[in-house]
N, C-alpha and C positions, 0 to 999 in steps of 0.2 A: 288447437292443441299443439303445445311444444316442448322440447326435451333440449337440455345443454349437453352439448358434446364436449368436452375437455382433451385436450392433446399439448403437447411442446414441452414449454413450461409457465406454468399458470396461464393459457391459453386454453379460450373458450368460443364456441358460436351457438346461437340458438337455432333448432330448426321447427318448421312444424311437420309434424307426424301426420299428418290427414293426405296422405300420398301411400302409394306404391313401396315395399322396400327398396327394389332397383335403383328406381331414382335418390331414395334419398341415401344410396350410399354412395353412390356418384359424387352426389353432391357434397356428402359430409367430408368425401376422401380429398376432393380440389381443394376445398376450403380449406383443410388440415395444409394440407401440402404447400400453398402458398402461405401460409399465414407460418410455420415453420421454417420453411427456407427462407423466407424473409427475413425473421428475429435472427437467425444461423447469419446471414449476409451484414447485414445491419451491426451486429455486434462483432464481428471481425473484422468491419473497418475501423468502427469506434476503437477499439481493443488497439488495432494494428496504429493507431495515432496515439494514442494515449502508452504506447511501450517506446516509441519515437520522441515523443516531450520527454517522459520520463529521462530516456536517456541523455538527452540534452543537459539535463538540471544537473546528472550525475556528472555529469561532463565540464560544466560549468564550478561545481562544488571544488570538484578534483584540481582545477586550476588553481581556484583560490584558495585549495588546501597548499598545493604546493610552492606556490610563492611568502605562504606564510611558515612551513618549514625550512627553503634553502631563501633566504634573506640576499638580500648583494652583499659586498663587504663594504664594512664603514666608508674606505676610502672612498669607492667607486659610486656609494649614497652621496653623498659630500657634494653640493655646488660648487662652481668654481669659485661663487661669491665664499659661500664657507670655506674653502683654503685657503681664499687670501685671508679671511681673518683669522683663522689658523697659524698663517705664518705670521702675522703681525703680534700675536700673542708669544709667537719661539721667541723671535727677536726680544720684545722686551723681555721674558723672562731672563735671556744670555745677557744683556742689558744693566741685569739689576747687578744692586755691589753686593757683596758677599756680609751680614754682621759683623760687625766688631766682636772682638775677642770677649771685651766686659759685655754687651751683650747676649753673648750668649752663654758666659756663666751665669748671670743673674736669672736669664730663662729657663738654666737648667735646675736652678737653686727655688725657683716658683714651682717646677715642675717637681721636686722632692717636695717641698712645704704641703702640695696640693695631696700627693699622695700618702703623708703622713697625719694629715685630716679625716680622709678617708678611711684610712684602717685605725682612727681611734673611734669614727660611730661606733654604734652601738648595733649590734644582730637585730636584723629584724624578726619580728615575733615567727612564732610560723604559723599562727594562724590569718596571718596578716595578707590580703591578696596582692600578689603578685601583678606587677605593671604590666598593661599591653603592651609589645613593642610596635611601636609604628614603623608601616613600611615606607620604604623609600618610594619617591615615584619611579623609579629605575626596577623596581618589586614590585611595585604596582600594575607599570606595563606589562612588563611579563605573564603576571596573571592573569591580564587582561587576554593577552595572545595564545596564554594555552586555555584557556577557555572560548577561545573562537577556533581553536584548532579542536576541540573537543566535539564544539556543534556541527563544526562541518565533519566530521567523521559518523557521529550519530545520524545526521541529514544522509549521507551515502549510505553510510547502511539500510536503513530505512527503504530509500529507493532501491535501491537494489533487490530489497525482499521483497519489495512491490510489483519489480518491472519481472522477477524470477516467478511470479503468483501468475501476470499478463500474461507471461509465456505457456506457463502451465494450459491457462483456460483456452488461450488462440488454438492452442497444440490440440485441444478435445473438442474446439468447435471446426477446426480443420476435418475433423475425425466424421463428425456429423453429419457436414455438407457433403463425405464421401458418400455415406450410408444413408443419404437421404436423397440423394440427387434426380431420382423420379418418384412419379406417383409407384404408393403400393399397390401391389396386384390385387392383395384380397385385405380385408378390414370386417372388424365385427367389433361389436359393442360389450362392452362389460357392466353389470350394474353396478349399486352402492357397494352392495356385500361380496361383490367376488365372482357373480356367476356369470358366464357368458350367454350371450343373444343366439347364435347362430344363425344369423340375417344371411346369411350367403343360401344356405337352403332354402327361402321362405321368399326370394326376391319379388311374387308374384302378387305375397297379399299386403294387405293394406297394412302400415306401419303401427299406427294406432291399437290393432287388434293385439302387436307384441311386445310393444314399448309402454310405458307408464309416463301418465303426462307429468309435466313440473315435473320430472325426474333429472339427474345430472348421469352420463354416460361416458366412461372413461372409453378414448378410442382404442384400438388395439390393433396390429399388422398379422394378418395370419403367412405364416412359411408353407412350404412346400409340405410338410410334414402335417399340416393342421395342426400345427400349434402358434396360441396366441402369445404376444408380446407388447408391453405399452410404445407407443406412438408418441415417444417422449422424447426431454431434453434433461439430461444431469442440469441444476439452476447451479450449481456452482461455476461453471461455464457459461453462465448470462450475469451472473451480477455481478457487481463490479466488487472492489476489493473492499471499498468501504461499507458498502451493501453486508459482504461479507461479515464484516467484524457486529454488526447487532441484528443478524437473521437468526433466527428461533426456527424450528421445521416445527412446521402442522403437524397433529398427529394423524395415522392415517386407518381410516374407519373401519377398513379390512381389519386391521389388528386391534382395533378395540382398546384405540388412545394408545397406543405404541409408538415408538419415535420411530422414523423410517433413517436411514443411512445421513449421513452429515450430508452426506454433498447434494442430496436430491432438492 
């Protein structure tokens, strides 16, 4: 005969009932207890690495954001091979002779003819579409750069909500491993629907006679007060962030297909 105990988060053991209660709450409370400190441990190193890279990439990002805002200046880009062809180019320019006078009337006389061509077409229609203007490659790069200056700001942001989410969960698993760091003193069982066992009283009789087999039993920590509480772990503090974005909550059978709180 055996019963699933449930504790943590989505943590489970089976035990068999054909014993003592004593014992088997003994035994239910170790196995709770390590199997909970564990996932608690286990996921704040995971956690504790993964806010560490993260920061890294944000680190990395932020460099390459800002060497592609503050640029060097032309001159200091420039090879030394590039200034000397630089300077070979002033030279011949100062080099060159200046047009002839006829010259550059005839140029200026092309230049009226050309614009008096111009303003005798004809209007274009106006349902006529309009020309794409093509960019320059000198427009081209540019938009090239503020489009990689765009991704690396998305990319940081991004991390940043991420590694601020890492923080959050480290910060409530921290919390955890406080409130968990020994065994509980007292423990009782809850059924499907809500009602409590009260196995603390009855440690003497057979387990079987209180429990119902193939049944699932949520654990519970009783206080000083005799009052019970779950034996649990908030899951938004175990999953990871990606987990996060397509987890759906169980509904939960106390409340008869009710949605339980986001974070559980």
């Amino acid at each position: 005969m055996f019963i699933k105990v449930v504790y943590g988060y989505k943590q489970g053991t089976l035990f068999n009932i054909n014993c003592q209660t004593g014992p088997l709450l003994d035994a239910v409370k170790k196995q709770a207890f390590t199997d909970i400190t564990s996932l608690i441990s286990s996921k704040i190193t995971s956690f504790t690495q993964e806010v560490e890279n993260t920061s890294k990439k944000i680190e990395s990002k932020q460099k390459k954001l800002y060497k592609l805002e503050n640029p060097p200046p032309d001159e200091e880009a420039k090879t030394p091979a590039d200034k000397a062809i630089q300077g070979q180019k002033s030279i011949k320019e100062e080099n060159k002779c200046p047009p002839r006078q006829e010259e550059f009337l005839l140029m200026s006389e092309n230049t009226k003819i050309e614009e008096a061509k111009a303003k005798a077409k004809p209007a274009a229609k106006k349902g006529k579409k309009e020309e794409v203007k093509e960019l320059s490659p000198e427009e081209i790069k540019q938009q090239q750069l503020e489009a990689q200056k765009e991704e690396l700001r998305a990319g940081i942001s991004e991390l940043s909500r991420k590694r601020d989410i890492m923080n959050e969960k480290l910060k409530m698993l921290n919390m955890y491993q406080e409130k968990y760091q020994g065994l509980p003193a007292n423990i009782d069982f809850v059924d499907p629907v809500g009602a409590r066992k009260f196995l603390g009283s009855r440690i003497e009789d057979n387990a079987s006679t209180i429990l119902n087999n193939r049944t699932i039993y949520q654990l519970n920590v009783i206080d000083a007060d005799n009052n019970a509480a779950p034996y649990d772990i908030d899951g938004f503090c175990i999953r990871t962030v990606e987990e996060d974005a397509t987890y759906v909550e169980e509904p939960d059978p106390k409340t008869k297909g009710k949605q339980k709180g986001k974070k559980k």
